[in-house]
C-alpha positions in Angstrom: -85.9 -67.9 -59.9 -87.9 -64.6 -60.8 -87.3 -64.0 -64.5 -87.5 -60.6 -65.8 -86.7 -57.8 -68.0 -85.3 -54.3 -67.9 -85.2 -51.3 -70.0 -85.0 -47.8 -69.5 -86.8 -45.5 -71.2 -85.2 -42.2 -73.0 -86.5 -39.9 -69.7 -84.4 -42.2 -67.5 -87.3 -44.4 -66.4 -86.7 -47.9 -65.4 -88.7 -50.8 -66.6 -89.2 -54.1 -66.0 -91.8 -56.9 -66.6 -91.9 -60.2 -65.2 -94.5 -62.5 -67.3 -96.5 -64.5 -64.7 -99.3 -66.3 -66.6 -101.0 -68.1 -63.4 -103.0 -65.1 -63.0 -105.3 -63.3 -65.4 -104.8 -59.8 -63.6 -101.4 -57.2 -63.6 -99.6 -55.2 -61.4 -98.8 -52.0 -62.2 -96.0 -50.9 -59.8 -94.3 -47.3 -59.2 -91.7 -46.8 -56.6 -90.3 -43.3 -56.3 -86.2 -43.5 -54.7 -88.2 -40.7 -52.5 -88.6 -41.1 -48.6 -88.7 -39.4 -45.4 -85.0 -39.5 -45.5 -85.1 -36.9 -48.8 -86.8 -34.5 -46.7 -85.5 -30.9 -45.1 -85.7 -31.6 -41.3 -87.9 -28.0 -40.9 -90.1 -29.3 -43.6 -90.6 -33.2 -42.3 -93.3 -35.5 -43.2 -93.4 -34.1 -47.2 -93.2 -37.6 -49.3 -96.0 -39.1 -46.6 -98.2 -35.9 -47.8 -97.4 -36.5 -51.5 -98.9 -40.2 -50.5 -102.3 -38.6 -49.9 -101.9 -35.6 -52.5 -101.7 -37.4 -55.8 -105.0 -39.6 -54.4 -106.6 -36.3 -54.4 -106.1 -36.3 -58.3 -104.6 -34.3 -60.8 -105.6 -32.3 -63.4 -106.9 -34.7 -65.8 -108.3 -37.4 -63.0 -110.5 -36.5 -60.1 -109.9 -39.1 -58.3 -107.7 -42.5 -58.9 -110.4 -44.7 -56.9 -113.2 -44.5 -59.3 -111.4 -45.2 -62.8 -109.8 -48.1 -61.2 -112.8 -49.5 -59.6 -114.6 -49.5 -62.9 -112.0 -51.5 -64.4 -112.4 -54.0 -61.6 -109.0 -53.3 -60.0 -107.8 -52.0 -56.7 -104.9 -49.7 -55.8 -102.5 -48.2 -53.3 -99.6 -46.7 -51.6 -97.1 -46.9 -49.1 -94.1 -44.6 -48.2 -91.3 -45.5 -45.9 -87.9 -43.9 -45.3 -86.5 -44.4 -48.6 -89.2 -44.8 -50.9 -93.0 -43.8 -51.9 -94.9 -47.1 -53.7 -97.8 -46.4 -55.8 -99.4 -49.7 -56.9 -102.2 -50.5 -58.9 -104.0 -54.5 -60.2 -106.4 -54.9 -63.2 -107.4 -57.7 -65.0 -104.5 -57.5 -67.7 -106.7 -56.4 -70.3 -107.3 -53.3 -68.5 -103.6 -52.7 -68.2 -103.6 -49.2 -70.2 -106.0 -47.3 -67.3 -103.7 -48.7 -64.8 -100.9 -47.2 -66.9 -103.3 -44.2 -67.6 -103.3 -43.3 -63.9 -99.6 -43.7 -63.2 -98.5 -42.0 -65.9 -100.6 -38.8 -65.0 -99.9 -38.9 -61.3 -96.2 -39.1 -62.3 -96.8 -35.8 -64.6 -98.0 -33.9 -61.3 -101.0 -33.5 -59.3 -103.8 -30.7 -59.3 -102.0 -28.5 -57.5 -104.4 -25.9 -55.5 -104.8 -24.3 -52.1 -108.2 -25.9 -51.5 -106.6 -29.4 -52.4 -103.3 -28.9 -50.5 -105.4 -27.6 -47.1 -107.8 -30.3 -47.3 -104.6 -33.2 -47.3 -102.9 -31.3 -45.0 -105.7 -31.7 -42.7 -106.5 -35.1 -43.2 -102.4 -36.2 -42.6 -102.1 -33.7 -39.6 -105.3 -35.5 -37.9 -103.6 -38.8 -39.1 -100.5 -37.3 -37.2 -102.7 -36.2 -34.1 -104.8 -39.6 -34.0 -101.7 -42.0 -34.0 -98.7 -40.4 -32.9 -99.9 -37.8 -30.2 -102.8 -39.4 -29.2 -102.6 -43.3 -28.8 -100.6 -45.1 -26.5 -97.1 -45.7 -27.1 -97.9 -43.8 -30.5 -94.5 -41.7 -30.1 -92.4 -44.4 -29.8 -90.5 -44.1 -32.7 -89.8 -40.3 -32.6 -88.5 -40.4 -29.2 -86.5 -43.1 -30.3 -84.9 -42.3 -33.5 -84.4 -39.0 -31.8 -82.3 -41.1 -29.2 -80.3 -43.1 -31.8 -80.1 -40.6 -34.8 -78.3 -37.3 -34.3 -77.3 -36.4 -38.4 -79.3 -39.0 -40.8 -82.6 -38.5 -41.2 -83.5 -41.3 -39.9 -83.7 -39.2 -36.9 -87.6 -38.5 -37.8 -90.0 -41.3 -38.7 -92.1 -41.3 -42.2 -95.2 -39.5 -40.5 -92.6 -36.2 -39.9 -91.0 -34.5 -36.6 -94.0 -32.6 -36.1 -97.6 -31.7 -37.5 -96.2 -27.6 -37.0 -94.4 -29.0 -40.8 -97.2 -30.0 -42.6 -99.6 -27.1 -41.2 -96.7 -24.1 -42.2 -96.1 -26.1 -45.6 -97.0 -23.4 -48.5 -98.0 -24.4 -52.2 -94.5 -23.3 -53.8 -92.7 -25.5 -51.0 -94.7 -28.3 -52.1 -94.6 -28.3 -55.7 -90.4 -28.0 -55.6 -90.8 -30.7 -53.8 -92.9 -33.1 -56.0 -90.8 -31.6 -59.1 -87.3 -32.5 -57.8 -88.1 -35.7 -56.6 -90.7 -37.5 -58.2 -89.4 -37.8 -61.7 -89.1 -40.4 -64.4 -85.3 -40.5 -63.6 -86.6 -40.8 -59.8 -88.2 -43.9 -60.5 -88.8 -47.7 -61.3 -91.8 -49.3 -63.3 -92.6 -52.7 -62.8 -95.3 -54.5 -64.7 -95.9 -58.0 -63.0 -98.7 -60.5 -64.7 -100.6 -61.7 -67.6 -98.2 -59.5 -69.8 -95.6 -60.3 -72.4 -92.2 -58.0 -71.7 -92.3 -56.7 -75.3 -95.8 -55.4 -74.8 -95.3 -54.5 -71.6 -92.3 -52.1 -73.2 -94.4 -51.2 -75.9 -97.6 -49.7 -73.6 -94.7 -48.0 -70.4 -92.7 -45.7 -73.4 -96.4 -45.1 -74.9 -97.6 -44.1 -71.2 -94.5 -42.7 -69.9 -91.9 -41.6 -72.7 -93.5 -38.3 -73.7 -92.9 -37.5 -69.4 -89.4 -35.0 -69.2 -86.9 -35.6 -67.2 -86.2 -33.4 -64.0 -83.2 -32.2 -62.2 -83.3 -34.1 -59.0 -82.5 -32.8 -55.8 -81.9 -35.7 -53.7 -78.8 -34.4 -51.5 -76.2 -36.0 -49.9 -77.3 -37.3 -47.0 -74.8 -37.8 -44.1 -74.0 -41.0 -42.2 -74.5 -40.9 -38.7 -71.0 -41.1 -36.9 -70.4 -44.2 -35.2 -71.8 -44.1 -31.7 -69.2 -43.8 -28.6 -70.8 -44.2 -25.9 -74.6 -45.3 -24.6 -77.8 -43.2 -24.4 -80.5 -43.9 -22.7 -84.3 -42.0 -22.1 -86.7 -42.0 -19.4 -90.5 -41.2 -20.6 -93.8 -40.9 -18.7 -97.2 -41.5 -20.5 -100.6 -42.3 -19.8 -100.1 -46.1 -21.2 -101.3 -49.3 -19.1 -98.3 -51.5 -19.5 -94.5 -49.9 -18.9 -91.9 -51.1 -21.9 -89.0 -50.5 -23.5 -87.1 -49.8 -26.1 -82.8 -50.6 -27.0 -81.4 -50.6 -30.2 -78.0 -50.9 -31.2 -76.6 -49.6 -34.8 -76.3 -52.2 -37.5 -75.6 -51.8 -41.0 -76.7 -51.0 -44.0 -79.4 -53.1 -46.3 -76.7 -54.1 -48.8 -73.9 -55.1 -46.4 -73.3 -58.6 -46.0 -73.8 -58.5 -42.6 -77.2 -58.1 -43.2 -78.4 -61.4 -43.4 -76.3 -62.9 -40.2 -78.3 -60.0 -38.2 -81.9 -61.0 -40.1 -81.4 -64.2 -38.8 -80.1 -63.5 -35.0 -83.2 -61.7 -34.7 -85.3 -65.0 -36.0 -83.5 -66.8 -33.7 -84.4 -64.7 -30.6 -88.0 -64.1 -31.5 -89.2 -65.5 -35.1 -92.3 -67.2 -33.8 -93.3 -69.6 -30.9 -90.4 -71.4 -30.4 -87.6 -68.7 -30.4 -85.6 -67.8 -27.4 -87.4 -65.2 -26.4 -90.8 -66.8 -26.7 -89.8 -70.0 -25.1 -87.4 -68.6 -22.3 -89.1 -65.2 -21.5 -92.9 -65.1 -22.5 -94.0 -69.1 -22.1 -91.6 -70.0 -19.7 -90.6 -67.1 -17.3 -93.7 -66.0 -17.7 -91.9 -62.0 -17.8 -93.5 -60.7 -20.6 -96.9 -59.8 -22.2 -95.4 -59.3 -25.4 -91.2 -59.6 -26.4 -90.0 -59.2 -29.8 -86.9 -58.6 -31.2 -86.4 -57.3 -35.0 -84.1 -55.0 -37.9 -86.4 -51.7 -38.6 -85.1 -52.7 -42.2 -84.1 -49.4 -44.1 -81.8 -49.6 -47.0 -79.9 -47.1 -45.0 -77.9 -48.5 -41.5 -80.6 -49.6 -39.4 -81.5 -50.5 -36.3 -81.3 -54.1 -34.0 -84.3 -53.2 -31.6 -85.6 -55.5 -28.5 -88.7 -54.5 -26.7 -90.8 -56.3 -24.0 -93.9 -55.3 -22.9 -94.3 -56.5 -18.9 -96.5 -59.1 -17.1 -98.3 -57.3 -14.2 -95.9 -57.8 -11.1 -93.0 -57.8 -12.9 -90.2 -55.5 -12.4 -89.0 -53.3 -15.1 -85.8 -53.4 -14.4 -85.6 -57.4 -13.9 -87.3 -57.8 -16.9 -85.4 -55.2 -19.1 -82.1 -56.7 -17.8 -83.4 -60.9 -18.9 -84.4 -59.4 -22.1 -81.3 -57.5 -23.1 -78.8 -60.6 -21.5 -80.7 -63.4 -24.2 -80.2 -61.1 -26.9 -76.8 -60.2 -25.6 -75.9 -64.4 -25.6 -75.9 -64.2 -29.2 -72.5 -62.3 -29.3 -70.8 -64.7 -26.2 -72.0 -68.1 -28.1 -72.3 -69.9 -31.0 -75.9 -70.5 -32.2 -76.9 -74.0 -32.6 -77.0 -75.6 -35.8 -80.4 -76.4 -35.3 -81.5 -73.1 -34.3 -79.6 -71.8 -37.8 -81.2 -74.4 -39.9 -84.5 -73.7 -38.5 -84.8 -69.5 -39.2 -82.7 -70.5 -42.7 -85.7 -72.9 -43.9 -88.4 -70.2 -42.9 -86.7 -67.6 -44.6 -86.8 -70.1 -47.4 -90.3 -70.7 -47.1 -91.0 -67.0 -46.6 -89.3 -66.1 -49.8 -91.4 -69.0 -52.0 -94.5 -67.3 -50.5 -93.7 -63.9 -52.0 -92.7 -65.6 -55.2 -96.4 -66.7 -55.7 -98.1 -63.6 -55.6 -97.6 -61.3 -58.8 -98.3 -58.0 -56.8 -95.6 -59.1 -54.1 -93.3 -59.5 -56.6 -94.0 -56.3 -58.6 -93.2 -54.2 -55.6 -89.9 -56.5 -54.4 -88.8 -56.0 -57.8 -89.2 -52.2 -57.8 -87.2 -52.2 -54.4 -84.4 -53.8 -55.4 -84.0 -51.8 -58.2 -83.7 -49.1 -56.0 -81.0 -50.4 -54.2 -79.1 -51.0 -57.3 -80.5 -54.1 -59.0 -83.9 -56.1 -59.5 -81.3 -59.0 -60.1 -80.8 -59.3 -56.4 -84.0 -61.0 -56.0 -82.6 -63.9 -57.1 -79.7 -64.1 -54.8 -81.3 -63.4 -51.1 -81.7 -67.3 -50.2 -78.1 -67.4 -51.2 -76.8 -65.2 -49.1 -78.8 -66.6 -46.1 -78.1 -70.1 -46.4 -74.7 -69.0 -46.7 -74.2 -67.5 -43.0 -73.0 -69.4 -40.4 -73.3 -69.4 -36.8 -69.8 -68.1 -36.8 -71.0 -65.1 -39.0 -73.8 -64.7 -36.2 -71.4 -64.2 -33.0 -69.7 -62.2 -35.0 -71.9 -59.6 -36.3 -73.9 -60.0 -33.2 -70.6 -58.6 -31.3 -70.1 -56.3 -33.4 -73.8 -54.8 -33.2 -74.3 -55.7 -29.5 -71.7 -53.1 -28.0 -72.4 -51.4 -24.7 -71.4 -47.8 -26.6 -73.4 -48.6 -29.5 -77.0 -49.0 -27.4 -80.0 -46.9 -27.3 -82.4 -47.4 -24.7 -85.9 -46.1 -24.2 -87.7 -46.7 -20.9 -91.4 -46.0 -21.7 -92.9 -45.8 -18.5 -96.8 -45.7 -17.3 -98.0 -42.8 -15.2 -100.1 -45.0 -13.5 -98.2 -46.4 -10.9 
């Protein structure tokens, strides 16, 4: 059990510390309800540029590395779909510079030309380096493009295309940072050698003085329920042919989650999984098989991909892979199988426990969903899922209508 505890400030900013006195150091933890999914789809890739922007410094900091080093801490970021996570660890009596930094980068960064040109360059060569020109580095636009036709998952967090970055002006990017990333926008978490009350005391001395903005999140639309299958045909210069098929699942906070968390365990969550044991050790079909939830808060994806042995043939291999994962909606798991994934989610979940910075930023994500509070109740609700719930949500996922597949093949041949 994670204790914590929450206030919000008079700006709208959430709070929460979590006293963790195993550790001399902090976390300082600020998640932004901001992701690729926020974005306009002729202006994709904005909340991955903001990543890089406000490391570029603002008006008061040069740089974030530098006072952060000299305090002997480390920091930084990650953005996904749905969010942007800024964190930063001190020893706990440096807790006010971590604060310091946040606090600034959260009032807005130096905003220039010469500063925006220089990030847009470094993220379109990002863009150009990993997505246009490494192998299989467009995997993911070709298939969210395949799955997603209205929800913006139909882009991946790096944008549609480097054309959006490069035609991005100044005025588009400040609206942007203004309407999004705002102290109503936004979740603090203090994890560490801290006390809540003085935790409270130093985030409304850092933050309270920060106004509130008017948010322009959007609605953003579901995508319609899938009628029939789709399937894409790709030639690159790769050495190994693959694929890709992903079915519609739901959303982070439905139920159904956890029954499809563990299904994909079962199939490939370590060496002696079905897949691992039936496919890659013992058929001998694949170089590499996996099967796994892409794991947005948003309705996701159930995606298996193989990767063949030389000799193989693609479409024998494709066809074994998708029948074991297809098995899961015909028969019952075995209770072994179930009690096997439950205990290393168990065991995964006590890992994360120990480590203050982990739990800073699983804190801040939860609140995002709706409630820190649910951090306490994930072992519950996957102990409580039984093979039953498995076939069941496994036939409702695994529909013929409902698949997506992405045959990624290698010039070479």
């Amino acid at each position: 059990m994670i204790q914590f505890e929450k206030n919000i400030l008079v700006n709208g900013l959430r709070v929460i510390v979590h006293t963790d006195r195993s550790t001399p150091f902090v976390a300082v933890n600020v998640c932004y309800n901001v992701g690729a999914k926020h974005e306009d789809p002729s202006r994709t890739g904005f909340a991955h540029l903001f990543e890089h922007l406000t490391f570029g410094g603002t008006k008061h900091i040069p740089d974030f590395d530098t006072p952060t080093q000299n305090v002997g801490g480390q920091n930084n970021a990650f953005t996904t779909n749905d969010i942007t996570n800024y964190y930063i660890t001190v020893p706990a009596n440096n807790i006010e510079t971590a604060l310091w930094l946040e606090s600034d980068r959260m009032v807005g960064p130096k905003f220039t030309k010469k500063g925006l040109a220089v990030q847009k360059n470094v993220v379109i060569e990002e863009f150009r380096q990993r997505n246009l020109n490494k192998p299989y580095g467009d995997t993911w636009h070709l298939l969210r493009d395949l799955a997603y036709k209205v929800h913006p998952y139909r882009w991946p967090t790096i944008g549609l295309t480097p054309e959006h970055i490069e035609q991005a002006t100044l005025e588009e990017v400040k609206d942007f940072f203004f309407h999004h990333y705002a102290p109503n926008n936004a979740v603090l978490v203090i994890t560490g050698n801290i006390t809540p009350d003085h935790g409270f005391r130093l985030a409304e001395k850092w933050f309270s003085d920060i106004p509130q903005r008017e948010l322009k999140n959007g609605i953003i639309l579901p995508e319609p329920i899938q009628t029939a299958p789709r399937e894409l045909t790709v030639y690159r210069d790769v050495p190994i042919d693959t694929f890709f098929v992903a079915w519609h699942m739901s959303s982070r906070q439905d139920p159904d989650f956890y029954a499809a968390d563990l299904l994909t365990d079962i199939l490939s969550g370590g060496n002696s999984s079905r897949v691992e044991e039936r496919l890659v050790k013992g058929q001998k079909l694949f170089a590499e098989a996996d099967v796994f939830l892409s794991g947005e808060n948003d309705p996701g994806l159930l995606v298996a991909t193989g990767k063949m042995n030389n000799g193989v043939d693609f479409e024998t291999g494709r066809k074994k892979l998708t029948e074991e994962v297809l098995k899961t909606a015909q028969e019952l798991v075995t209770p072994y199988e179930l009690e096997k994934v439950k205990n290393k989610v168990e065991a995964e979940q006590v890992f994360n426990e120990i480590g203050y910075l982990e739990k800073a930023m699983q804190l801040a994500a939860y609140e995002i969903l709706g409630d820190a509070a649910q951090i306490n109740e994930q072992a519950k609700h996957y102990n409580q899922v039984t093979a039953e719930d498995i076939l069941r949500v496994a036939a409702k996922i695994l529909r013929p209508e409902n698949c997506n597949t992405l045959n990624y093949l290698s010039l070479k041949k």
